[in-house]
C-alpha positions as CSV (number, residue, x, y, z in Angstrom):
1,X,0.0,0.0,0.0
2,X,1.4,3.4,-1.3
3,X,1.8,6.4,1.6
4,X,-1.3,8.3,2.4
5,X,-1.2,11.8,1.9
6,X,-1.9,14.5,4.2
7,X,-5.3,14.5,3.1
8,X,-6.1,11.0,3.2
9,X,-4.7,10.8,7.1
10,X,-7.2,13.8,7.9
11,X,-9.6,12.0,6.4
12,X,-8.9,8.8,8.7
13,X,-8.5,11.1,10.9
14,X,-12.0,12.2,10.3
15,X,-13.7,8.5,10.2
16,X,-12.2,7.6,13.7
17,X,-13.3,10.7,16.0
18,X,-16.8,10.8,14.2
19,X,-16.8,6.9,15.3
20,X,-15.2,8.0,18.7
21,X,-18.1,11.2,19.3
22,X,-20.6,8.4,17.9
23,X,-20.3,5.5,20.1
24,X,-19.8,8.0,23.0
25,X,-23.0,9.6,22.5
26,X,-24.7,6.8,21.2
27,X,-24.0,4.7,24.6
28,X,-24.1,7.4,27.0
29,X,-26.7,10.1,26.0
30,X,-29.2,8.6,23.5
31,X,-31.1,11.6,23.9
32,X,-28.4,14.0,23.2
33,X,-27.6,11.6,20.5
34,X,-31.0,12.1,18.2
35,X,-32.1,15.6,18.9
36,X,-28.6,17.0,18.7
37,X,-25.8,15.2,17.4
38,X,-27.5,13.5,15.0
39,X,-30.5,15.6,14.5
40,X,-32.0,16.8,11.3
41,X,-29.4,19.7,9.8
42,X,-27.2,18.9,12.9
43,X,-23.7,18.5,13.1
44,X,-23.7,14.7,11.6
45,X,-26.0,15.8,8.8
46,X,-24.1,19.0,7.8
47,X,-21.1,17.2,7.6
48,X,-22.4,14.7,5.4
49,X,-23.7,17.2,3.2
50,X,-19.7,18.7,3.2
51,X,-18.2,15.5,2.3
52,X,-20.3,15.0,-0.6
53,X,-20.1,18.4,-2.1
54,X,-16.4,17.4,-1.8
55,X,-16.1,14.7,-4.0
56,X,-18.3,16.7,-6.1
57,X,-15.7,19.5,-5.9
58,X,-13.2,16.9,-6.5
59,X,-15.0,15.6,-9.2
60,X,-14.9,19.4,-11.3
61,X,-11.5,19.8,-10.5
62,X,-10.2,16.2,-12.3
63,X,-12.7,17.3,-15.2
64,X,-10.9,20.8,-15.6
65,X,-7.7,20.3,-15.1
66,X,-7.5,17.2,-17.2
67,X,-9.8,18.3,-19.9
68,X,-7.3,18.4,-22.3
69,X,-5.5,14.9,-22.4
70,X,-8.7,12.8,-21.7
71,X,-11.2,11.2,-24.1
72,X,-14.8,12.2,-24.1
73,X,-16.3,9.3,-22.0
74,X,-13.8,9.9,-19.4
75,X,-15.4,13.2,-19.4
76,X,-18.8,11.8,-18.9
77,X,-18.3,9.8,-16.3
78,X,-16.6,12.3,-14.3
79,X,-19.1,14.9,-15.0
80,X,-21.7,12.1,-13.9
81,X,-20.1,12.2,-10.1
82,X,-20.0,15.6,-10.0
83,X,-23.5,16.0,-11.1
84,X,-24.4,12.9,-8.4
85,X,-23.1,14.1,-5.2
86,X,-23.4,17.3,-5.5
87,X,-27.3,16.4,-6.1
88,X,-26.7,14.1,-2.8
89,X,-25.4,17.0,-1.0
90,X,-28.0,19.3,-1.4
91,X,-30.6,16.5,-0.8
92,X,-29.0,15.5,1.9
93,X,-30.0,19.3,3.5
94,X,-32.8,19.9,1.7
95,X,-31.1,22.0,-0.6
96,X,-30.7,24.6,2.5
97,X,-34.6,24.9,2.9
98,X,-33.6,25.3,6.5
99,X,-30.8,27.8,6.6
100,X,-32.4,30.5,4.4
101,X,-35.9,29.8,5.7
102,X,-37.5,28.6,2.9
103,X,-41.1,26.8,2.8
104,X,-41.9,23.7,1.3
105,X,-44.6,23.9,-1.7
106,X,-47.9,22.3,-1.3
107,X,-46.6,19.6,-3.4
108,X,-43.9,18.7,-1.1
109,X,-45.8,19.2,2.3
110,X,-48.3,16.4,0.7
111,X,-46.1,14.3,-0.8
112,X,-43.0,14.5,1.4
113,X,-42.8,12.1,4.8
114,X,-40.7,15.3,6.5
115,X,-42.4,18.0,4.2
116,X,-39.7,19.4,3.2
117,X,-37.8,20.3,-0.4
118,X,-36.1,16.9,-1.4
119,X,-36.9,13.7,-3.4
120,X,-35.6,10.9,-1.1
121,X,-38.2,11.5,2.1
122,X,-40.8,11.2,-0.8
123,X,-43.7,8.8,-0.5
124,X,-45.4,7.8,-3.1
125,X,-48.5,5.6,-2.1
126,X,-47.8,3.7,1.2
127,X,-44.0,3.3,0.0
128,X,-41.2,5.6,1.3
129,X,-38.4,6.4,-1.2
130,X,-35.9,6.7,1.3
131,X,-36.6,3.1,2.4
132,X,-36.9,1.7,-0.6
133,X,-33.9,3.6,-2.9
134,X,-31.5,4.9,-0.6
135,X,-32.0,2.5,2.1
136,X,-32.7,-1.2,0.4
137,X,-31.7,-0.6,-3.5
138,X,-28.6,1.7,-2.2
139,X,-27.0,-0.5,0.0
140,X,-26.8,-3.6,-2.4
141,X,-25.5,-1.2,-4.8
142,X,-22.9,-0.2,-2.3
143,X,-22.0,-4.0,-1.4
144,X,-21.1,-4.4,-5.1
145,X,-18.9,-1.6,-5.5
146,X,-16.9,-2.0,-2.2
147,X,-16.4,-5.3,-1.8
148,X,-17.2,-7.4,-5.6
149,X,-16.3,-5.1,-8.1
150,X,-12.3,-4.4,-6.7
151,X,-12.2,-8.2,-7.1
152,X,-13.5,-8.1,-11.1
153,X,-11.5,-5.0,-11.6
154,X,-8.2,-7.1,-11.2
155,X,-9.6,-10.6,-12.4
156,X,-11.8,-9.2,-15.5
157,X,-10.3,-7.5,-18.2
158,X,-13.0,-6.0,-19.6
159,X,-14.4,-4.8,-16.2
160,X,-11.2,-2.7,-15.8
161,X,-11.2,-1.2,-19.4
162,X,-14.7,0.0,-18.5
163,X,-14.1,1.0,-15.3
164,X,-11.2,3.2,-16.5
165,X,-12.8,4.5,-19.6
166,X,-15.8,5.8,-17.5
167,X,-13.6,7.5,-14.8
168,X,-15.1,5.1,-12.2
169,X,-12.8,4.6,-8.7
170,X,-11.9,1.5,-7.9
171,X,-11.3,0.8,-4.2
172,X,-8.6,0.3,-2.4
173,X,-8.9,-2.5,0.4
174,X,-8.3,-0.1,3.3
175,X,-11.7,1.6,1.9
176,X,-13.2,-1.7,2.0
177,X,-12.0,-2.8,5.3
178,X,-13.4,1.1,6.7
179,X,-16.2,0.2,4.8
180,X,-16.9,-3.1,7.0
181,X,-15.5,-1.7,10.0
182,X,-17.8,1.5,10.3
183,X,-20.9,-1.1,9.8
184,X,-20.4,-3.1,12.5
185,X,-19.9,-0.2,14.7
186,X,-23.0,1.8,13.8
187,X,-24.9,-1.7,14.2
188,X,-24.0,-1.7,17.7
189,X,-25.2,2.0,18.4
190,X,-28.3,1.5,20.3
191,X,-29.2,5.6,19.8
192,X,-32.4,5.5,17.3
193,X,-30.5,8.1,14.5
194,X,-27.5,6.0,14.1
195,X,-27.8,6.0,10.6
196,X,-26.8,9.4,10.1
197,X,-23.7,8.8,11.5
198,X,-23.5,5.7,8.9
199,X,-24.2,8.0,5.8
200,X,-21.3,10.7,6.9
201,X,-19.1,7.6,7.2
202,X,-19.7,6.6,3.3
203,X,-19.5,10.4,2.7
204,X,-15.9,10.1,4.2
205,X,-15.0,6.4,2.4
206,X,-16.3,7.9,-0.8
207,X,-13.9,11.3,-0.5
208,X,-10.9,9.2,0.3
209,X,-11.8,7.2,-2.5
210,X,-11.8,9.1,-5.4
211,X,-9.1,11.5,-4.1
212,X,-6.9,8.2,-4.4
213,X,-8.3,5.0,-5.8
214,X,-6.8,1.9,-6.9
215,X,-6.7,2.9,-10.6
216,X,-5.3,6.5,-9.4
217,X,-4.0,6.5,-13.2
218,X,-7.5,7.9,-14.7
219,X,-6.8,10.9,-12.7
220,X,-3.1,11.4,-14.5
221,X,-2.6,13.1,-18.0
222,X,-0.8,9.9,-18.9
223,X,-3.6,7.6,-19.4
224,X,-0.9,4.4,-18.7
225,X,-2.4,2.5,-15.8
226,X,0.8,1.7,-13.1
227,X,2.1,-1.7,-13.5
């Protein structure tokens, strides 16, 4: 395993107090736990929505500054993550409905479990998007990535051509083993919100991630993938 950067240590960094404050919390003040900690646009939540944005940051920065030297559907996937977590980010805060004061439309308050500006608390009939989507659907999809796909990526040929052609990170196992790791210790949070602490801990995996992935070579000028 190559050195971690700066970054990547803060990042760790990062992961490990949020886990620390969590379980602290979590097993000693539950209440303090869901109505602050963990509350809706609360310190847990806020974060979250920091994280994404910065892989979305990340994201515009690879597509400008390597504009030149890459072909175009490099340039589509990586305009595809930016476009997808920054959407995540401001869903995750309901596109700052909160913090400038804005009301929900009639639509929303109907529609919405919370009532607020954002498609994932969405109910439509007597099934919650959240649950189904970015709970059930999300989760498998996440599975695949962190822990299958690494494995076709260096058995598979043709799973790594597409992989690299599409700008799509391929973990590294410490991201896997975090990965793991930060689900068996939200699992044994008994605090009711727990799994707001779970979605800053992907927000974290996902930064460290794409700021240095297995196939760090899509995010070089020379397209040559390290030997």
């Amino acid at each position: 395993m190559k050195n971690l950067s700066r970054i990547e240590v803060f990042g760790y960094m990062f992961l490990i107090i949020t886990f620390v404050n969590s379980l602290y919390f979590g097993f000693t003040d539950a209440s303090l736990f869901n109505e602050h900690y963990a509350q809706e646009d609360g310190l847990v939540e806020n974060e979250t929505a920091l994280m994404l944005l910065l892989v979305s940051v990340l994201s515009v920065y690879h597509l400008i500054k390597l504009w030149k030297f890459k072909k175009p559907l490099w340039k589509v996937g990586t305009l595809i993550f930016a476009i997808l977590f920054f959407f995540a980010a401001g869903e995750e805060i309901s596109w700052g409905q909160r913090i400038f004061g804005v009301e929900s439309s009639e639509f929303f308050l109907q529609n919405n479990a919370q009532g607020e500006t954002n498609l994932h608390n969405m109910v439509v009939g007597d099934t919650k998007i959240n649950k189904l989507i970015f709970s059930q659907i999300l989760m498998i999809v996440m599975v695949l990535y962190l822990v299958f796909v690494p494995v076709l990526y260096r058995k598979v040929r043709a799973i790594k051509n597409l992989a690299d052609t599409f700008a799509v990170p391929i973990v590294e196992w410490r991201h896997t083993i975090a990965f793991i790791v930060c689900t068996i210790l939200v699992s044994i949070i008994p605090a009711d919100r727990k799994w707001e602490v779970y979605e800053l801990a992907f927000g974290i995996i996902f930064f460290l991630i794409f700021l240095n992935p297995l196939n760090r070579h899509i995010f070089q000028k020379n397209d040559a993938a390290e030997q």
